[in-house]
N, C-alpha and C positions, 0 to 999 in steps of 0.2 A: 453435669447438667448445664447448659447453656441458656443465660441468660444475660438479661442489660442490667445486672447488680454487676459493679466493680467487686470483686472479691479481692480487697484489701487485706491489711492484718488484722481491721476491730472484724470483720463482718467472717476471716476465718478461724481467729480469735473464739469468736462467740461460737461457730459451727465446734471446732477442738474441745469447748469444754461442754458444751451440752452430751456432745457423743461420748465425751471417759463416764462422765456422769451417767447417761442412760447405760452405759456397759457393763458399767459398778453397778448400780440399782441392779441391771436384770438377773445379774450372775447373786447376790447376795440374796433377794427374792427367787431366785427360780424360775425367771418367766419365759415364757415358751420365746415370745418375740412381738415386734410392732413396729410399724410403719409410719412415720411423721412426714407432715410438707408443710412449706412456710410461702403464702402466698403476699403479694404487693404489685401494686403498679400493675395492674390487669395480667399477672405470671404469676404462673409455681416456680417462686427463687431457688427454693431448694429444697430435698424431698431425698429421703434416707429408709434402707428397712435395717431391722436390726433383729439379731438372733434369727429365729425357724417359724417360717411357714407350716411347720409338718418336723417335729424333731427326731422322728422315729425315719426319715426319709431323708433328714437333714437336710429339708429342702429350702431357702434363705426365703428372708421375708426382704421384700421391695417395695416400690412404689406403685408397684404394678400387682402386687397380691392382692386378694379380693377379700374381703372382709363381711360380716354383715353388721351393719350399722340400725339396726332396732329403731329406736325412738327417731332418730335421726331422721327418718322417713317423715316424721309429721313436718317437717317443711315442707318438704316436697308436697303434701297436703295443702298447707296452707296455700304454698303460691298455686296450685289450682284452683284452689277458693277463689283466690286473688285475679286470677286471669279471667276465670267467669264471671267476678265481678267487675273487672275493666270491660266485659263486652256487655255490660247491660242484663247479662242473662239471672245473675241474680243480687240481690242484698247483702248486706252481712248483718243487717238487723233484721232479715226476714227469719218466724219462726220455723224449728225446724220441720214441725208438722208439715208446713206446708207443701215441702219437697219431700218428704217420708211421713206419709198420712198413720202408719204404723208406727209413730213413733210415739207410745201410749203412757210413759214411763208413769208412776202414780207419783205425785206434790202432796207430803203430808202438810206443807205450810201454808200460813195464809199469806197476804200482802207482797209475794213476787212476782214480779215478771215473770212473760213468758219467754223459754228459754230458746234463744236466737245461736244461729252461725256465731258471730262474734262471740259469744259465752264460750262455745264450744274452745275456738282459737286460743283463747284466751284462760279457757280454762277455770272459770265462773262459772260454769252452768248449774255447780252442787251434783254433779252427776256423780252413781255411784265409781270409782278407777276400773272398772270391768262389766263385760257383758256377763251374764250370770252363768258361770261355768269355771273351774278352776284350773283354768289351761295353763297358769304358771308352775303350777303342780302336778299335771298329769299327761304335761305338752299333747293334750289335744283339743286343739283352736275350735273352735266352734265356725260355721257358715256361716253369709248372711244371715240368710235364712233362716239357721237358728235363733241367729241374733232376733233376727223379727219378729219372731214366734215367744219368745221369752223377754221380751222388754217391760211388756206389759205386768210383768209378776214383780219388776226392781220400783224402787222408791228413791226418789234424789235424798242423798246422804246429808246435805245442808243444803242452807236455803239460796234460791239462786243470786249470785250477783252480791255475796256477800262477803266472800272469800274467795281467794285460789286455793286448788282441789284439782291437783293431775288426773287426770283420768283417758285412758287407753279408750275406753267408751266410747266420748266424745270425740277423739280423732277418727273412730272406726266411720261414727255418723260423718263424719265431715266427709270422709271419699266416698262415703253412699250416694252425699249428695251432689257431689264431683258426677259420680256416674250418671245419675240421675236425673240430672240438670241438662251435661253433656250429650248424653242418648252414647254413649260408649262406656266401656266397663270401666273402672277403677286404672285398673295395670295398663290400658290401651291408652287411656287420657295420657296418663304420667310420662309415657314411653312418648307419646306422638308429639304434645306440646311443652315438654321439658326437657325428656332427656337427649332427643332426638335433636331440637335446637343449639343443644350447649354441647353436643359430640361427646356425652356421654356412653361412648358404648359400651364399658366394661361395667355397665351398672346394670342391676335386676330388680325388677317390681315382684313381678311372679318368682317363684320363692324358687332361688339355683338349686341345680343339682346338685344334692348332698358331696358326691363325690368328685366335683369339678376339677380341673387337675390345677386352678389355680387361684382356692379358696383353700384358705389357710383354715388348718386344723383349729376348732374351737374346745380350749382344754378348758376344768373345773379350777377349782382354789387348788391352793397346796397346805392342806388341810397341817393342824400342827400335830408332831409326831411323826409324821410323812414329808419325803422330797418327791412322793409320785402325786401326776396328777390323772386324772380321769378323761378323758375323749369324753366330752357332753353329749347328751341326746340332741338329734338334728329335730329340728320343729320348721312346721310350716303353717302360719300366722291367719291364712286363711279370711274369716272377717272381719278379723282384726290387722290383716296386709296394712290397711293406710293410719295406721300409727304404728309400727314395728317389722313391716318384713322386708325392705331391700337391703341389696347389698352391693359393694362398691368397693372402689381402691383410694388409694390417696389423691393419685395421678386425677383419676374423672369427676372425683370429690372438688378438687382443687376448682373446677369448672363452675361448680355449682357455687363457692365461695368465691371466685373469682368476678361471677355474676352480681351478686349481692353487693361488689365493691363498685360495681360500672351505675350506666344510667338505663337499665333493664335492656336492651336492646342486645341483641349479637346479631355481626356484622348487619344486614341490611333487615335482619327481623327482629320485631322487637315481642318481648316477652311480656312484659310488664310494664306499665306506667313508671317515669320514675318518681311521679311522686309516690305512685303506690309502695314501692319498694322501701321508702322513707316511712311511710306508712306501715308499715311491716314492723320496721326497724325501730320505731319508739314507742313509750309507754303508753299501754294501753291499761294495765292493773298496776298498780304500785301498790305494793307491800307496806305495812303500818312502818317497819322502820328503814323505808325509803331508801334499802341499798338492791332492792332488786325486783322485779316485777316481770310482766307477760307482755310483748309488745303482739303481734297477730302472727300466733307462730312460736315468736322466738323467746326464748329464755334470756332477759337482762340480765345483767349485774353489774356493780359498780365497784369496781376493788382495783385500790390507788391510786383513787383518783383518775382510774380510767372504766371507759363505760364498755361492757365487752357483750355481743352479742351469740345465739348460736342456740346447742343443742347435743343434748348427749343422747349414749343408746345404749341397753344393757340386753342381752338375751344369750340366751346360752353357752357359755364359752366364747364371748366376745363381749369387750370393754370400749364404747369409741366416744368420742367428742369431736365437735368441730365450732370453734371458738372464734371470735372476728372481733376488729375492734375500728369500725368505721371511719372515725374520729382519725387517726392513725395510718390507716387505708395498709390494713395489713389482716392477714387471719392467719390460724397455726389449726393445722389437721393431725389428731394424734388415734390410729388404731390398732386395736391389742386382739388378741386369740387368746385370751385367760380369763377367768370370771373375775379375780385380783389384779386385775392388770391395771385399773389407776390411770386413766390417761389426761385425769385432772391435774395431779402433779407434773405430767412430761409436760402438759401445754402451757402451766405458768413458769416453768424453766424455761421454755422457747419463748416465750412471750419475753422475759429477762435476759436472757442471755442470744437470742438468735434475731429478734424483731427488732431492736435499736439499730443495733451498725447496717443490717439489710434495708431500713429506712433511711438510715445515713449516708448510705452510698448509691441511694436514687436521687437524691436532692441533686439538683443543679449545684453548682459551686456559686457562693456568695457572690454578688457584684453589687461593688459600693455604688447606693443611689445617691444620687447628686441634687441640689433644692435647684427647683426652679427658682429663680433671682427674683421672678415676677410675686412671688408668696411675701416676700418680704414686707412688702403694704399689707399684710394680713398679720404678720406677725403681733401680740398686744393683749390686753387685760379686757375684758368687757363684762359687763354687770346688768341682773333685771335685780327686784325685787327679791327676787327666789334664792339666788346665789351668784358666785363668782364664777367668771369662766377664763382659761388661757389658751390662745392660739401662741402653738411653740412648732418649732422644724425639732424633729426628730430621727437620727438615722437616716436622713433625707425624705423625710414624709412630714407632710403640714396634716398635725397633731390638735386634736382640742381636750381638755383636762382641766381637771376642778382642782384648784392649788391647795385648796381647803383641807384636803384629804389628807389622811397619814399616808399613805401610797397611793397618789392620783394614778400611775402607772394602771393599776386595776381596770379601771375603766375608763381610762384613754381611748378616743375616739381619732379613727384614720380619715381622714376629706381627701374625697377620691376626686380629680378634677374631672368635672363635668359640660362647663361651657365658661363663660367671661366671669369672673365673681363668684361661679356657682360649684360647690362639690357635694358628691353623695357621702354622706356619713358609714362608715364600716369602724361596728364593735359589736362583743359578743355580750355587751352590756343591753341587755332590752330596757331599759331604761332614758337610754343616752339615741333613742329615736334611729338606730340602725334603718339604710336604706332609705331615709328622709333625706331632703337637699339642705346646704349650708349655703346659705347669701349671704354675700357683702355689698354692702350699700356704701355708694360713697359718693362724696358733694361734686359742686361742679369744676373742685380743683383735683376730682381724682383721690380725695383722702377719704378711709371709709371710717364711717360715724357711726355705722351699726352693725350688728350680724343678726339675720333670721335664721333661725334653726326651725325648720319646720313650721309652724304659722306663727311661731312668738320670735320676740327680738330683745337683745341686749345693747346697750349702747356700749360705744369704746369709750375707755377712761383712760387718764394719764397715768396715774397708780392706784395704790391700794390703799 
């Protein structure tokens, strides 16, 4: 695959050992096969199949196999939520009655809200995880229309807005309201303003042909006592489509991840606000122990010290994830054709071993920055009441930092020059007035006597 990563020794390095490893794993497990892509830098760096599309056909899994990606669909949800609410047409705290007047569900609680769009994304609403029918059980999906007809018999399972509480339900209502809003069906929205712009074409809303010739066979567990596994029943998701039924390859997947890393627009159209996108992308429910939560859509998490976005999907004989980590500007796509297949572990191996050096070999090459001589009259110790502060050069950046500190480094602030005396402040410390102006004031020999940071000031001193 060609791309603008340098494939080095760290970056083929990491590809070498992720691939023995996925090889060992799959041969030790059994697993039919799966398809990973590692995106960065607006590309699919690189994208691998491994083992069988079809093992009875021994036909190879690629980047190009088709998969069905279940849950994974509720983005794709979300950001039609999100585009109709870029054009005014609707809220995300509008209730949902309002656009499904049918939607009668019974509240045995008192003192809730009423349950909004944003619940739903989010996954607050207390809804019960299903429309009332056991379709995970007897793979047959219920209609809208069903749906419609039986809501009115369910009761929210906790109270709204109190907890997160996955629920299939709640996505289903979301592309009702997609449809509904839109004056187009579900699958036609999705197709016309998503995947049509991001040149998705190997991807399906309306549920593929079981027998496509280049959808990978979705196999059962490898049950213990047994090395065989079962050809799963094929299901079609019907009014539950817009949380669980498209399906997709690595290769068009990458597009949609690819998307999520830009500033919503492809080429001359644009998809999404980018602030909305951001919007998307952070916390909207946070969990009691604050390592993971709901942004509108997406599944957070916070694991070592990195924040990873995304979305998995389970349904029949098919395992997938698709993982991103903003911060990083990177995501890892891992899908599987087994109910076992685990594509939580492939993705934190890539995320380890393939996402570092593919990052490290986008980076520009270091260039030593040089101080401008003129910062030197800034250089010095200045004090209010409050505290100490130090203007130092740094790696050739004029630097402000509190000496006080056991590691000022922490929350070292960059002064970006901005006009005569004046720079903006850049740190990730919201404290330290990020985005405010830095003044220096100085007499009428040119010596400065003070600094404003934002509307307060520190005098210069000789020492400490």
């Amino acid at each position: 695959m060609a791309t603008n990563v340098e494939v080095n020794d760290e970056v083929a390095g990491g590809i070498t050992l992720f691939s023995a490893w996925v090889e060992a794993q799959m041969a030790y497990r059994g697993l039919p096969g799966l398809a990973v892509g590692v995106v960065t830098n607006q590309e699919l760096v690189w994208a691998q199949g491994f083992g069988f599309a079809d093992t009875a056909r021994q036909l190879p899994a690629t980047p190009q196999t088709i998969y069905r990606i279940a849950s994974i669909t509720k983005l794709f949800t979300a950001t039609a939520v999100l585009q109709l609410r870029d054009a005014g047409k609707l809220q995300l705290d509008d209730p949902v009655s309002k656009h499904l007047p049918w939607f009668t569900i019974q509240n045995d609680y008192d003192d809730v809200p009423v349950i909004t769009l944003r619940h739903l994304l989010t996954h607050t609403a207390g809804l019960p995880r299903e429309a009332r029918f056991p379709y995970w059980t007897d793979q047959r999906f219920p209609t809208l229309a069903q749906i419609e007809a039986s809501i009115g018999q369910q009761h929210t399972a906790v109270p709204t807005g109190t907890r997160w509480k996955y629920s299939n339900l709640g996505l289903a209502l979301a592309g009702a309201i997609v449809a509904q809003v839109s004056g187009q069906s579900y699958e036609t929205y999705v197709q016309t303003h998503i995947l049509r712009p991001l040149g998705m074409t190997s991807t399906f809303v309306e549920t593929i042909a079981p027998h496509h010739d280049r959808l990978a066979v979705g196999y059962g567990r490898r049950l213990p006592g047994t090395l065989a596994r079962d050809i799963m029943p094929f299901t079609d998701s019907k009014g539950i489509t817009p949380a669980a039924n498209m399906a997709t390859t690595v290769a068009d997947l990458a597009r949609f991840a690819i998307f999520q890393l830009g500033d919503g627009a492809v080429g001359e159209a644009r998809l999404l606000r980018q602030s909305t996108l951001r919007e998307m992308q952070r916390i909207h429910w946070l969990e009691p122990g604050w390592q993971a939560g709901w942004g509108l859509g997406f599944r957070i998490m916070r694991q070592g010290g990195k924040t990873t976005i995304g979305h998995g999907g389970a349904v029949l004989g098919y395992r997938t994830l698709l993982a991103i980590r903003p911060e990083d500007n990177v995501g890892v796509i891992v899908l599987t054709n087994a109910d076992d297949g685990d594509p939580l572990g492939f993705v934190e191996k890539a995320f380890q071993w393939i996402a570092p050096p593919v990052i490290n070999a986008m980076k520009p090459p270091l260039q030593t920055r040089q101080m401008d001589p003129a910062w030197a009259k800034y250089v010095g110790k200045y004090r209010d009441a409050w505290g100490d502060l130090q203007i130092v050069v740094h790696q050739g950046e004029l630097m402000a930092m509190d000496p006080s500190l056991p590691d000022p480094m922490l929350i070292m602030a960059r002064l970006m020059p901005e006009g005569e005396h004046t720079f903006r402040m850049e740190t990730e410390n919201g404290f330290m007035a990020p985005g405010e102006l830095a003044i220096f004031h100085v007499d009428e020999a040119g010596e400065v006597v003070r600094l404003q940071m934002g509307e307060n000031f520190r005098e210069r001193i000789a020492t400490w």
